[in-house]
Backbone as CSV, one residue per row, in Angstrom:
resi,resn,N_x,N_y,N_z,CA_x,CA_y,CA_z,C_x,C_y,C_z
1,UNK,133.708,40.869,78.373,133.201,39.503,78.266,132.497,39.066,79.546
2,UNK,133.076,39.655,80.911,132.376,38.828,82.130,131.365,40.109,82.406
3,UNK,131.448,41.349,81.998,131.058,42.992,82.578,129.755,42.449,83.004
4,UNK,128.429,41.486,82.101,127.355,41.483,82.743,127.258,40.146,83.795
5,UNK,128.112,39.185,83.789,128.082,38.318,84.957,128.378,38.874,86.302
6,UNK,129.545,40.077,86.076,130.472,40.055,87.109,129.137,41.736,87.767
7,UNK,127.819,42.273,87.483,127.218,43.253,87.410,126.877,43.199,89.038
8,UNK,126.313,41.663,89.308,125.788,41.870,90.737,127.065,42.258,91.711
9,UNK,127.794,41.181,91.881,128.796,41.123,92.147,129.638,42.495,92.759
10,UNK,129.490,43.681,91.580,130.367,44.829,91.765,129.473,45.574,92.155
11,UNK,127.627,45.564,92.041,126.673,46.388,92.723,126.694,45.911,94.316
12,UNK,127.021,44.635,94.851,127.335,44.702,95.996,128.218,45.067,97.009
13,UNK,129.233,45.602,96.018,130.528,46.210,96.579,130.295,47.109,97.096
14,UNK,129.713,48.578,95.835,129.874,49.624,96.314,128.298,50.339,96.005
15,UNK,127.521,49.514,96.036,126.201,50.112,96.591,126.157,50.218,98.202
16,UNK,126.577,49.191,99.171,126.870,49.978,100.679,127.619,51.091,100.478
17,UNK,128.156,51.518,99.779,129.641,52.741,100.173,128.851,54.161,99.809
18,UNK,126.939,53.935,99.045,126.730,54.969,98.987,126.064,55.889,99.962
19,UNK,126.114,54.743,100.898,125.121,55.757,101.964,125.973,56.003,102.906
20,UNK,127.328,56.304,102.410,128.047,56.912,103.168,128.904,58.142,102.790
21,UNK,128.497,58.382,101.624,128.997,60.052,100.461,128.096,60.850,101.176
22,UNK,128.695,62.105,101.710,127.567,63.115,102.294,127.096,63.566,100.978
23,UNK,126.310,64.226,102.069,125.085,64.756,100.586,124.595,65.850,99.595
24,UNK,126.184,66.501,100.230,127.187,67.819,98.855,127.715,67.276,98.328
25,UNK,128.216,66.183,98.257,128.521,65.653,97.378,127.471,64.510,96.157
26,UNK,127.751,65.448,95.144,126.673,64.379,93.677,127.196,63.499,93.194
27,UNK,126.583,63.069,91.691,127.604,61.460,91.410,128.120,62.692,90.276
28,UNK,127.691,63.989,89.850,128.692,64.556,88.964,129.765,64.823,89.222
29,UNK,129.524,65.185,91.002,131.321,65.049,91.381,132.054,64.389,91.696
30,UNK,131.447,62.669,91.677,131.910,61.911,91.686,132.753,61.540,90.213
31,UNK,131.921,62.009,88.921,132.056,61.684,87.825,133.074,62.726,87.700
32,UNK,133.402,64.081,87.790,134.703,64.701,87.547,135.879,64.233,87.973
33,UNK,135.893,64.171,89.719,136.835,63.670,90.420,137.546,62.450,89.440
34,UNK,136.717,61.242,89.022,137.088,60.214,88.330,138.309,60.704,87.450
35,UNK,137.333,61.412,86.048,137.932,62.338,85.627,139.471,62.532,85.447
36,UNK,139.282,63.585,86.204,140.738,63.953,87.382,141.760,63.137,87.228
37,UNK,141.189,61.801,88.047,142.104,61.079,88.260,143.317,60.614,87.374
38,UNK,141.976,60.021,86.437,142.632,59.827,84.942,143.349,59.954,84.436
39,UNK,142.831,61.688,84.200,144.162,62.606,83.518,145.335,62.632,84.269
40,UNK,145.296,62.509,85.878,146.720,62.578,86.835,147.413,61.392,86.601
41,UNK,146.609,60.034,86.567,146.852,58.873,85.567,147.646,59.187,84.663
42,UNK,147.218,59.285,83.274,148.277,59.766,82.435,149.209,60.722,82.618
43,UNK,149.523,61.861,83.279,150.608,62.744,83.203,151.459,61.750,84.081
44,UNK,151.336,61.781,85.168,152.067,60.242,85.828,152.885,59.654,85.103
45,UNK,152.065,58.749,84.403,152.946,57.826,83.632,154.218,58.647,82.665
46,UNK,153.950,59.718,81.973,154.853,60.126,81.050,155.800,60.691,81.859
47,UNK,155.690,60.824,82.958,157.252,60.935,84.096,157.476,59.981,84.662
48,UNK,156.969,58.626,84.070,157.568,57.045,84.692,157.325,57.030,86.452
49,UNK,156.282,57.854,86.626,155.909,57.489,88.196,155.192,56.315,88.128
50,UNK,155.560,54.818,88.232,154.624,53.910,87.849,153.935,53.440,88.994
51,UNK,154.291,53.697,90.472,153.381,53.801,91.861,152.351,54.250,91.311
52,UNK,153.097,55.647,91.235,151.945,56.908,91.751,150.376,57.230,90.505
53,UNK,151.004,56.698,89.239,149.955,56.361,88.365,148.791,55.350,88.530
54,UNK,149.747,53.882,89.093,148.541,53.010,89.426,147.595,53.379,90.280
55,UNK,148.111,54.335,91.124,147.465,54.586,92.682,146.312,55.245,92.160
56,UNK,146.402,56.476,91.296,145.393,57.433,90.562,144.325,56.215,89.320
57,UNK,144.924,55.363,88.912,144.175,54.540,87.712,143.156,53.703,88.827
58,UNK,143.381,53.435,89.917,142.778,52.179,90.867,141.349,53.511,91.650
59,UNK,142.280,54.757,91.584,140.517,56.258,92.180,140.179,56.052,91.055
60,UNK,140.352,55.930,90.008,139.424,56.334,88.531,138.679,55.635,88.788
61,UNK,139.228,54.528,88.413,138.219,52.850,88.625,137.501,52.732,89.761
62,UNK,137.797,53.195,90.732,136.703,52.840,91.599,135.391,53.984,92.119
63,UNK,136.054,55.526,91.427,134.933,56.609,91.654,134.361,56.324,90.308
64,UNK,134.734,55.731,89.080,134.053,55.187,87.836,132.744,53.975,88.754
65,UNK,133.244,52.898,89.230,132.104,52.534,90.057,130.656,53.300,90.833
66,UNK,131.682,54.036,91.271,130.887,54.540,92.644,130.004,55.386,92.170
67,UNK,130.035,56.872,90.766,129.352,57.501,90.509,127.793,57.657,89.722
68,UNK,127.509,56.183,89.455,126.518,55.792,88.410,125.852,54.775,89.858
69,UNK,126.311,54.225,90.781,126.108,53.642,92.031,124.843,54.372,92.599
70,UNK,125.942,56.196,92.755,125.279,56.668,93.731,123.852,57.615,93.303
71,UNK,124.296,57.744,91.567,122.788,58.309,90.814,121.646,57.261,91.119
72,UNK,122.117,56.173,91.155,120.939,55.090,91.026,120.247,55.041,92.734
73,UNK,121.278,55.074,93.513,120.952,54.849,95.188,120.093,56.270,95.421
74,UNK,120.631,57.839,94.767,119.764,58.954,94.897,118.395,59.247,94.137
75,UNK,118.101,57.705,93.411,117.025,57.960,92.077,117.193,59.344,91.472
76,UNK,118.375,59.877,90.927,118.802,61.250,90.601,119.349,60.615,88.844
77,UNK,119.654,59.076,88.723,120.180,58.667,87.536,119.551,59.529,85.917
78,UNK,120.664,59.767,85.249,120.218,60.621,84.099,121.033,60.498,82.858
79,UNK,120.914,60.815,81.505,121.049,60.430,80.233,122.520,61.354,80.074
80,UNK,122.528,62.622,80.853,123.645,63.200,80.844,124.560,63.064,82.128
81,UNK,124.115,62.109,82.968,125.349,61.791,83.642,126.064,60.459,83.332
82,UNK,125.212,59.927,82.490,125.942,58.581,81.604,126.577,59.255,80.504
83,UNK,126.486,60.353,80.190,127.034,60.800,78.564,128.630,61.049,79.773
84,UNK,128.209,61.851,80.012,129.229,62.636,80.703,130.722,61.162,81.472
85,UNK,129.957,60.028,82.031,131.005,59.459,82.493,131.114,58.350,81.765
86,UNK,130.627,58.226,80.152,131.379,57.855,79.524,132.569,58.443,78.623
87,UNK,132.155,59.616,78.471,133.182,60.767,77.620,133.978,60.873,77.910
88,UNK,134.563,60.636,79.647,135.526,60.835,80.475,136.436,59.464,80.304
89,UNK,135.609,58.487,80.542,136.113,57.113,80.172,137.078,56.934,79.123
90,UNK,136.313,57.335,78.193,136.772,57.439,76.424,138.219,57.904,76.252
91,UNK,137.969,59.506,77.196,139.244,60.611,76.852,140.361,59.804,77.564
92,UNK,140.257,58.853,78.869,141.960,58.141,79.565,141.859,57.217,78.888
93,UNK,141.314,56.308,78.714,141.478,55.040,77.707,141.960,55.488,76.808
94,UNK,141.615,56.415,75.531,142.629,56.706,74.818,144.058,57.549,74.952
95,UNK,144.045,58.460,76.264,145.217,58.856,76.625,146.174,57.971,77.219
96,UNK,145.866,56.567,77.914,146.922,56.522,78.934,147.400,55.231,77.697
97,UNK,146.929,54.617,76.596,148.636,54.043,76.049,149.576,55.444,75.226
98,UNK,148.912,56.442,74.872,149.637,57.632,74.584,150.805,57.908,75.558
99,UNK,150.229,58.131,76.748,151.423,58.459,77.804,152.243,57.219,78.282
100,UNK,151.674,56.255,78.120,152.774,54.960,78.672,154.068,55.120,78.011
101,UNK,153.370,55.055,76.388,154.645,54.913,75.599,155.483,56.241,75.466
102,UNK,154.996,57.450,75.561,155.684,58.510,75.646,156.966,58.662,77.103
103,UNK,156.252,57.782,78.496,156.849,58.103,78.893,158.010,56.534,79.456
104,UNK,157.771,55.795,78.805,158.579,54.803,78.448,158.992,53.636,77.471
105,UNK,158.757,54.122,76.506,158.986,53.376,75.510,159.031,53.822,73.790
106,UNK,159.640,55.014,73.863,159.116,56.349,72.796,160.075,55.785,71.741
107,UNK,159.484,54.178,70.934,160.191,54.181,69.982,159.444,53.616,68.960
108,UNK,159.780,53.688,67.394,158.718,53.633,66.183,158.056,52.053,66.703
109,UNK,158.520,51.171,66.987,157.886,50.353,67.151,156.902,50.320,68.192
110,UNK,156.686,50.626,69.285,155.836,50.592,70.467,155.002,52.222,69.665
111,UNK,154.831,52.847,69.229,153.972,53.646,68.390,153.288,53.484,67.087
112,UNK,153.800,52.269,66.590,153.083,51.555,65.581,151.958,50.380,66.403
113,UNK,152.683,50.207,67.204,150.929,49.569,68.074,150.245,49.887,68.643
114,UNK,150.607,51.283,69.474,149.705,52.236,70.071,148.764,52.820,68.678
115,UNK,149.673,53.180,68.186,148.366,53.782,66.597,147.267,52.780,65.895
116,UNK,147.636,51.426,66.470,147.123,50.491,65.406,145.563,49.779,66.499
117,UNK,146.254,50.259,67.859,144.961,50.203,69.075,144.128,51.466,69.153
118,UNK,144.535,52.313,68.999,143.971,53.784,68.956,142.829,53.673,68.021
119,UNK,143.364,53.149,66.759,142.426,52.914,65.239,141.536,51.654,65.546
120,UNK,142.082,50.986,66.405,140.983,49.603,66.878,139.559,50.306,67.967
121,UNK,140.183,51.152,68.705,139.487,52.052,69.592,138.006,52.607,68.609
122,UNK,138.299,53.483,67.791,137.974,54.512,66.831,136.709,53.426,66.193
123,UNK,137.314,52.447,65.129,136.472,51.609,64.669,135.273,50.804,65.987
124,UNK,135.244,50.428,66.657,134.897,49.948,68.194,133.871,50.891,68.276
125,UNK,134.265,52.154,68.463,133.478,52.912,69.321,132.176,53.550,67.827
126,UNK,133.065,53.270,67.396,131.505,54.058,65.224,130.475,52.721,65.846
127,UNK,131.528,51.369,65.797,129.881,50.300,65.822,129.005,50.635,67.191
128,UNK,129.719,50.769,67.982,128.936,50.479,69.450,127.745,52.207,69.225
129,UNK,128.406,53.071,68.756,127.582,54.341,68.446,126.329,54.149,67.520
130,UNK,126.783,53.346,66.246,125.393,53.321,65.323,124.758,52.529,65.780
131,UNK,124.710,51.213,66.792,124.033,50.209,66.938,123.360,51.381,68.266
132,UNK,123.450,52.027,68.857,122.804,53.276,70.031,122.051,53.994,68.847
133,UNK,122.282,54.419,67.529,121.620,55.810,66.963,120.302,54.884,66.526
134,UNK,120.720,53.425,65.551,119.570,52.525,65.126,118.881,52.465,66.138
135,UNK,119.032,52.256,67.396,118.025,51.760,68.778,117.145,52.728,68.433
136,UNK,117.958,53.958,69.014,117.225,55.223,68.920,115.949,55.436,68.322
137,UNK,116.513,55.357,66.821,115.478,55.197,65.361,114.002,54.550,65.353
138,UNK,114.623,53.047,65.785,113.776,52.039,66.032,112.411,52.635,66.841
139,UNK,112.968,53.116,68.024,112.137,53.839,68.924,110.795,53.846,68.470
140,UNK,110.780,54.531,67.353,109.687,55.136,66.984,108.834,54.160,65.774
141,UNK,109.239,53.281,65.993,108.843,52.110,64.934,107.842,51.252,65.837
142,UNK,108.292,50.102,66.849,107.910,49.845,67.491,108.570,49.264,68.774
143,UNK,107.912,48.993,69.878,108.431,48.641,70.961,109.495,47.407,71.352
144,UNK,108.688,46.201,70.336,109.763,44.961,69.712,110.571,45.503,69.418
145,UNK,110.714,46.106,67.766,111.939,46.081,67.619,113.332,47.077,68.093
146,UNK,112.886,47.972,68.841,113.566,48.628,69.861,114.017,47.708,71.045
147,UNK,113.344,46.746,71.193,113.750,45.992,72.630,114.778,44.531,72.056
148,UNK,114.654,44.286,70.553,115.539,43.681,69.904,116.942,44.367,69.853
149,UNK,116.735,45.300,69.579,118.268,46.036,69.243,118.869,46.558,70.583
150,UNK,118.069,47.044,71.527,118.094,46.891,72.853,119.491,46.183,72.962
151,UNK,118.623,44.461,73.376,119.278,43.824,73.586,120.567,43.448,72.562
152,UNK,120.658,43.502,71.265,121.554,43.420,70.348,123.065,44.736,71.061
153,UNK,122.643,45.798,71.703,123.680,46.779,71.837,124.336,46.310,73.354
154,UNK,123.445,45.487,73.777,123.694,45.090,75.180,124.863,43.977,74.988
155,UNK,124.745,43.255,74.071,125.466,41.794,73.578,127.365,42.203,74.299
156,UNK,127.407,41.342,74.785,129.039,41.140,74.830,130.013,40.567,74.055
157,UNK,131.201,41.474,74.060,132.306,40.775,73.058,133.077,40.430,73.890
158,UNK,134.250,39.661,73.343,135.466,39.630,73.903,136.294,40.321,74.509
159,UNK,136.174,41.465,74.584,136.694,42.051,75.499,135.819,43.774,75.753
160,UNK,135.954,43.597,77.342,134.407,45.186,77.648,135.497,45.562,78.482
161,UNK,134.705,46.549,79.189,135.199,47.183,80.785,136.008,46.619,81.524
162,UNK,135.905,45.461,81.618,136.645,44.768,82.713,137.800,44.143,82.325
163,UNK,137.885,43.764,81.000,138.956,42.948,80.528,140.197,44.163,79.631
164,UNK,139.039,45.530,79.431,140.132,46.941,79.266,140.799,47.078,80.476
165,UNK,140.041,47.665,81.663,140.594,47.950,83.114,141.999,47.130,83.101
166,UNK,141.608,45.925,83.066,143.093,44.855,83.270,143.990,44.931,82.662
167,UNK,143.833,45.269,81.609,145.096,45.326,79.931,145.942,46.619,80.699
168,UNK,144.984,47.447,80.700,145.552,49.179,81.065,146.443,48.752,82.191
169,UNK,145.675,48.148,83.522,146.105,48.050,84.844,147.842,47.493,84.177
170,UNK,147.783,46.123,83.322,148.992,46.120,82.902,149.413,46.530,82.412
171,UNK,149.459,47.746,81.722,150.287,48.628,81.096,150.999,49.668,81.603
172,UNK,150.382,50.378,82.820,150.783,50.980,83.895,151.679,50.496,84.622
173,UNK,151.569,48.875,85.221,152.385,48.323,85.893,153.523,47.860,85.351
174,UNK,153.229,46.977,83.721,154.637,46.895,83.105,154.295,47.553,81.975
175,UNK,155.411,49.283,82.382,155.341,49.906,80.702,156.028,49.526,79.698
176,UNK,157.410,48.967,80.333,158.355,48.108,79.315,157.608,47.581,78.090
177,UNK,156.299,47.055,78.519,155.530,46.025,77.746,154.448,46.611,76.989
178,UNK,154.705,47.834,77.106,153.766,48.583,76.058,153.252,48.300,74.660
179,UNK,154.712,48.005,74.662,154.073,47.432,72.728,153.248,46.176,72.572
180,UNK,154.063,45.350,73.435,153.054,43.513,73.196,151.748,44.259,73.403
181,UNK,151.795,44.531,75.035,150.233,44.292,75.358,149.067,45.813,74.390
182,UNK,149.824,46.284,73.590,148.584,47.142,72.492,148.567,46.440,71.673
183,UNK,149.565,45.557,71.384,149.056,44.660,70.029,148.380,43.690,70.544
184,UNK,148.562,43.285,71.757,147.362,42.502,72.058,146.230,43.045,72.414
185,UNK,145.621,44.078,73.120,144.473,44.258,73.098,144.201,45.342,71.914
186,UNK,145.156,45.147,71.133,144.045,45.656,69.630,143.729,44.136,68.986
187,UNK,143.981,43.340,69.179,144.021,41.591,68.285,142.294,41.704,69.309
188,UNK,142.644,41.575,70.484,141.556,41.383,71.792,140.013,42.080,70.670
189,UNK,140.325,43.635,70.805,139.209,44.563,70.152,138.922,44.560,68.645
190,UNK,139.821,44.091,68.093,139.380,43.853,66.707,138.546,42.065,66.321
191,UNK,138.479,41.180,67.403,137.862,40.347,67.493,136.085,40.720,67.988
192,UNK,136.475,41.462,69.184,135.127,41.980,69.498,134.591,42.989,67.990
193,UNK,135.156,43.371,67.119,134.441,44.599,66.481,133.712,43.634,65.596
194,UNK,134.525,42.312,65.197,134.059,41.436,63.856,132.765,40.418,64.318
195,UNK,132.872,40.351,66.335,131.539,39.851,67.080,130.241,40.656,66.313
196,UNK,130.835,42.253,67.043,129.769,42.955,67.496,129.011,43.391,65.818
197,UNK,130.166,43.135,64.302,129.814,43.366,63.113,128.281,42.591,62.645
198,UNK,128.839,41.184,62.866,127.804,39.958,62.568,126.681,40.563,63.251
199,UNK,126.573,40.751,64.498,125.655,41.076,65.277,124.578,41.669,64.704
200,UNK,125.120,42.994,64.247,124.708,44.321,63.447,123.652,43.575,62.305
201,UNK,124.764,43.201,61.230,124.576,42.962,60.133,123.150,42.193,60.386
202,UNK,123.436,40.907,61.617,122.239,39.981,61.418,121.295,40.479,61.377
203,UNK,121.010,41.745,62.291,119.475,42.370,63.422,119.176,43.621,61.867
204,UNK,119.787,44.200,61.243,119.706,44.740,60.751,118.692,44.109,59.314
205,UNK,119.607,42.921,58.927,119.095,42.281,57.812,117.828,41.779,57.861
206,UNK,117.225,41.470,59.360,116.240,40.458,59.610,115.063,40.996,58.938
């Protein structure tokens, strides 16, 4: 909801921090490292290290910053280093309420809301994909209506990047609370899917 207010804001953070990555180092290895983290993120949690997880979720998040930063600061930015550090994105977001609840809260109820966010995930990610394949399409139609749908895929819902980061950040910190907070940010994402539906439907119908 704030991801494009809050855009300058976080490009002023860590656009200084790039001219200080030597210069063996790429933003792909910035984008693995992330990665990495992630996954150390989740195994973490399913041994209830709840320090040592946040510590790894707070490198994700911030080499998730830094690696699309430093493509743009190297004019090196590319279609497969955005595929690539969103895929990575995708794979801990859906792993780490898996491991929360596995590694504290492994009971039918706190797995009936992890499954029911997982499936909120799933649905989420088909719209945000076809409203990218239509752009695509459009392409070749004309420049308007490519720069309509453009902006239609750009649109914000109720909850993006920033308002996930936070949910997770609390889920890590209180796993106890695993179950509320997936039923709440599946309530959160299934509001954004019925935004981002209308959306569709309208640009589509026009």
């Amino acid at each position: 909801m704030f991801d494009i207010q809050l855009r300058s804001f976080k490009d002023a953070l860590v656009d200084p921090c790039c001219r200080y990555v030597p210069s063996f180092i790429s933003p792909l290895h910035v984008t693995v490292t992330a990665f990495l983290c992630g996954l150390v993120s989740c195994i973490l949690a399913t041994k209830q290290e709840v320090s040592l997880s946040l510590a790894f979720w707070a490198l994700n998040r911030l080499l998730d910053c830094l690696d699309g930063a430093l493509a743009r600061h190297r004019r090196i930015a590319s279609d497969l280093g955005g595929f690539l550090d969103l895929l990575g994105d995708f794979i801990v977001y859906s792993l780490l309420p898996i491991a929360i609840a596995t590694g504290h809260d492994d009971t039918s109820a706190t797995w009936r809301a992890v499954a029911v966010l997982e499936a909120t995930f799933h649905v989420n990610n088909f719209i945000l994909f076809y409203i990218a394949a239509v752009a695509e399409k459009s392409q070749a139609k004309s420049a308007k209506e490519s720069k309509e749908l453009t902006s239609l895929m750009m649109r914000p819902a109720l909850i993006e990047g920033l308002e996930s980061a936070m949910i997770f950040t609390f889920m890590l910190a209180f796993p106890k609370s695993i179950c509320t907070l997936s039923w709440t940010m599946a309530a959160l994402v299934s509001v954004g899917i019925v935004q981002r539906t209308f959306w569709v439907i309208g640009a589509l119908a026009a």
